[in-house]
C-alpha positions as a printed NumPy array, in Angstrom:
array([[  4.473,  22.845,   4.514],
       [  3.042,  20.498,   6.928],
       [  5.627,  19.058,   8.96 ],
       [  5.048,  16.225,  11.435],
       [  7.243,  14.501,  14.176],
       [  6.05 ,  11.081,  16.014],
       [  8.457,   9.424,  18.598],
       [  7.595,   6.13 ,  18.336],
       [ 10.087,   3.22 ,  20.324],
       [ 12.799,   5.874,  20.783],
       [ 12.465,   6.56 ,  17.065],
       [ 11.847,  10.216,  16.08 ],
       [  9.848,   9.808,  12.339],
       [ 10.205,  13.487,  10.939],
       [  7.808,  13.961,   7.69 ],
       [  7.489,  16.691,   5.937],
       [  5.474,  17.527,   2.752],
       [  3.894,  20.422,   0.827],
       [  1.274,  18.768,  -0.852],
       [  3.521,  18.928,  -4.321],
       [  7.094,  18.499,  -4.54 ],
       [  8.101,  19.89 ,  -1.13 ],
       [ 10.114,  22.654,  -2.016],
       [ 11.16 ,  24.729,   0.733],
       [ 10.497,  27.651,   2.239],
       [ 11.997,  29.971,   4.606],
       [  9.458,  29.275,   7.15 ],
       [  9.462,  25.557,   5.74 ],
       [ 13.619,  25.599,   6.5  ],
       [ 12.75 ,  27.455,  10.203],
       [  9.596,  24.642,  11.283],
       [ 12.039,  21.642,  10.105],
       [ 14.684,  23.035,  12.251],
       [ 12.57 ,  22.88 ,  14.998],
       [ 11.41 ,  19.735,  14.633],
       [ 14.913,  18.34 ,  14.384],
       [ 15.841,  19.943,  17.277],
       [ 12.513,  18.533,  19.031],
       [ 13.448,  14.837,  17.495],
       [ 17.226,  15.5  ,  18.541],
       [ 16.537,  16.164,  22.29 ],
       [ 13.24 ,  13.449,  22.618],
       [ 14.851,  10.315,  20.181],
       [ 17.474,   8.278,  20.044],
       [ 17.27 ,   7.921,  16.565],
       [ 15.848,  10.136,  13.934],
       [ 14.376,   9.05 ,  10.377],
       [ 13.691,  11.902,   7.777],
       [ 11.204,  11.414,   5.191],
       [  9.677,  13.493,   2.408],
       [  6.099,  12.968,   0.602],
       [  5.688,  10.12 ,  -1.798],
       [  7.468,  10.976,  -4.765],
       [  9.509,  13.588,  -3.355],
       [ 11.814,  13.4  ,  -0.636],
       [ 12.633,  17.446,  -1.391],
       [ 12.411,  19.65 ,  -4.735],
       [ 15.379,  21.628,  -3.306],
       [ 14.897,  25.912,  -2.278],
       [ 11.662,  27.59 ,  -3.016],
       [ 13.039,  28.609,  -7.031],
       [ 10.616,  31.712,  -7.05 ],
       [ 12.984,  32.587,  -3.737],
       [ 15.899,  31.664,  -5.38 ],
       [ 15.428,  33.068,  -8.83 ],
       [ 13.961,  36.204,  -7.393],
       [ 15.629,  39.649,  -7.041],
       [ 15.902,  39.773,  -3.247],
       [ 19.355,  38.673,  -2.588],
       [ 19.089,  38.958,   1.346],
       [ 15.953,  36.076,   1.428],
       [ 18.246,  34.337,  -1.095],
       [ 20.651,  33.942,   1.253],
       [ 19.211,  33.368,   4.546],
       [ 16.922,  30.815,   2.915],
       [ 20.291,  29.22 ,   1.228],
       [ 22.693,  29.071,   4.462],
       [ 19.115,  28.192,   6.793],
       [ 18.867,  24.848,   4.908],
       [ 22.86 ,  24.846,   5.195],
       [ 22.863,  25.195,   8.793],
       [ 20.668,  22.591,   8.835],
       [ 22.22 ,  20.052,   6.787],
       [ 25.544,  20.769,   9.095],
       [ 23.108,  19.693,  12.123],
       [ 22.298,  16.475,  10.061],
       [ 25.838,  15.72 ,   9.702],
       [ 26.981,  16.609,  13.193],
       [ 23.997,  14.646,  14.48 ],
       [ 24.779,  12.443,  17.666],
       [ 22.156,  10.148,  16.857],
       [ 21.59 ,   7.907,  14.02 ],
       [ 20.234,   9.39 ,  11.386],
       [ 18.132,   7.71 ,   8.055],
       [ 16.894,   9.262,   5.578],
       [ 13.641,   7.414,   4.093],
       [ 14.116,   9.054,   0.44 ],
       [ 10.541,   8.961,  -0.825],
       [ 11.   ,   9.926,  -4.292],
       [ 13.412,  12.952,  -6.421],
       [ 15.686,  14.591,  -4.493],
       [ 16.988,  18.153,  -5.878],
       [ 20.18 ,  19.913,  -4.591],
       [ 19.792,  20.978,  -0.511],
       [ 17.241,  17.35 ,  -0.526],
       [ 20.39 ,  15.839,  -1.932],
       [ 22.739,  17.434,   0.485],
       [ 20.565,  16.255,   3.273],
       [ 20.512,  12.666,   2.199],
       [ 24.469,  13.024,   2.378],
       [ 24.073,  14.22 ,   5.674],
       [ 22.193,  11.344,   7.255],
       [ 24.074,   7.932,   8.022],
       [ 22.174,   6.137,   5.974],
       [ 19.394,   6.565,   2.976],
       [ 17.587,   4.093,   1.853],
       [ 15.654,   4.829,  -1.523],
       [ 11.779,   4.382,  -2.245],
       [ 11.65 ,   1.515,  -4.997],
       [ 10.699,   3.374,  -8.242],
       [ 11.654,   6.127, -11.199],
       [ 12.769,   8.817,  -9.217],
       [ 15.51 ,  11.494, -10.005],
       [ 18.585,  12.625,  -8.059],
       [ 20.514,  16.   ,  -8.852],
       [ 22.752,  18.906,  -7.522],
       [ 20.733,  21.32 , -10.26 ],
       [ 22.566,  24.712,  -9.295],
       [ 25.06 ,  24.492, -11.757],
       [ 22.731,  23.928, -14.562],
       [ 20.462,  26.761, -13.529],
       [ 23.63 ,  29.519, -13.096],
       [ 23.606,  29.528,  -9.781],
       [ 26.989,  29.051,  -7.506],
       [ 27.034,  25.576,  -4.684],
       [ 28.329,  27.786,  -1.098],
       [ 31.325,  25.975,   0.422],
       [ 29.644,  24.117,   2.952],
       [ 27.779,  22.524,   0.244],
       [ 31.313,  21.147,  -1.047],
       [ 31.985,  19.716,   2.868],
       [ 29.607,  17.236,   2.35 ],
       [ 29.928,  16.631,  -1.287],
       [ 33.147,  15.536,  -0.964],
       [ 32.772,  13.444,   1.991],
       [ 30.081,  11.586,   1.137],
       [ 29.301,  11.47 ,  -2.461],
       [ 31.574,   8.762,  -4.663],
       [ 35.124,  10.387,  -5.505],
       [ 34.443,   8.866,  -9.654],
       [ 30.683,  10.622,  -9.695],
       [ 31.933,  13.908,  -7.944],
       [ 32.107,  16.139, -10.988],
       [ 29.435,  14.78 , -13.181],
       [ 27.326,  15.328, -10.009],
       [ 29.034,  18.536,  -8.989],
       [ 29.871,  20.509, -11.945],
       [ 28.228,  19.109, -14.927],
       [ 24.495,  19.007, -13.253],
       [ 23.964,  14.818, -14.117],
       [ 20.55 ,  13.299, -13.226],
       [ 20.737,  10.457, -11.666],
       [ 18.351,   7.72 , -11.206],
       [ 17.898,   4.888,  -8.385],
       [ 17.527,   1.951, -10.531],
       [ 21.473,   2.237, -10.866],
       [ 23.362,   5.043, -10.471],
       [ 22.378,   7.007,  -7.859],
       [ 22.979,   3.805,  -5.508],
       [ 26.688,   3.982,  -7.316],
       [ 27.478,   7.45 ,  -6.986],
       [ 26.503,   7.431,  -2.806],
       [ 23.049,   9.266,  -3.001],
       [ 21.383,   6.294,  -1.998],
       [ 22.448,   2.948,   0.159],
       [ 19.81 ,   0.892,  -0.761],
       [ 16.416,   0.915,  -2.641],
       [ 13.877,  -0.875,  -1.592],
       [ 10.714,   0.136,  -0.346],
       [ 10.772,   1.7  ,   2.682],
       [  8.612,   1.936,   6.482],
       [  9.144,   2.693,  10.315],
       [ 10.413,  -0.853,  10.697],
       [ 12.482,  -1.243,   7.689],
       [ 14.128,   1.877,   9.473],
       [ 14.516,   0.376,  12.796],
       [ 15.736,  -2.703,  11.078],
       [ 18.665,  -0.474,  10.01 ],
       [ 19.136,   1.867,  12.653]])
């Protein structure tokens, strides 16, 4: 995963992407984290933003689905520790969603301040449920502060897709859609 930082008029423009649907890695979760932490100490405001058409598949699934339980779980509360950092960010934070957004991408677009939505056909979803697998109680922290109260459990529990053109805007995963750049960022921030 090729992950970039420019600081830019005290903005810190994090971009990450894996060339396909940037699903991440271990070592993906571990470079991030550095880079936040580089972006957190050098910016005054930090803007997150996938590759075009995915702002973040979610956890590596042959990780996830595999049969070692211990890379499960350090790759599960790594992106979790993470998103906590988002939340408990000092600074600003955006999140320039750049297309789908699949379980920890969605839990990081609840942890920025604000997330604004790339203009087109692009799918939001907390997937875990649908594919067996149990959300960790941090995950609920930010569900339930963030995500609307009347969307919580077809977003939580029953696994619902949701799209920008309306409801993901309704149910909190997005602010606004609209295409989205560096100054459309600083416009906000």
């Amino acid at each position: 995963m090729d992950i970039t930082l420019d600081i830019t008029d005290d903005v810190g423009l994090i971009r990450f992407d894996d060339g396909k649907k940037n699903a991440f890695t271990l070592d993906g979760i571990k470079n991030l984290t550095g880079v936040f932490d580089e972006a957190e100490a050098n910016a005054k405001a930090i803007v997150l933003a996938g590759r075009p058409g995915s702002f973040c598949a979610g956890f590596d699934l042959a990780t996830m689905m595999g049969d070692d339980k211990d890379a499960v779980r350090e790759l599960g509360q790594g992106g979790g520790r993470l998103a906590l950092r988002m939340y408990q960010c000092g600074k600003p934070l955006l999140a320039a969603c750049t297309g789908h957004a699949f379980t920890i991408g969605c839990l990081w677009l609840l942890a920025s301040d604000t997330r604004i939505g790339e203009d087109g056909r692009f799918k939001f979803s907390m997937i875990e449920t649908q594919v067996g697998m149990p959300l960790t109680p941090w995950a609920f922290t930010l569900l339930e502060a963030k995500l609307s109260k009347r969307h919580y459990t077809a977003a939580v529990t029953q696994s619902k897709v949701y799209d920008p053109q309306y409801n993901a805007m309704y149910a909190r995963w997005l602010f606004d859609q609209q295409g989205w750049n560096p100054w459309t960022c600083k416009k906000v921030l």
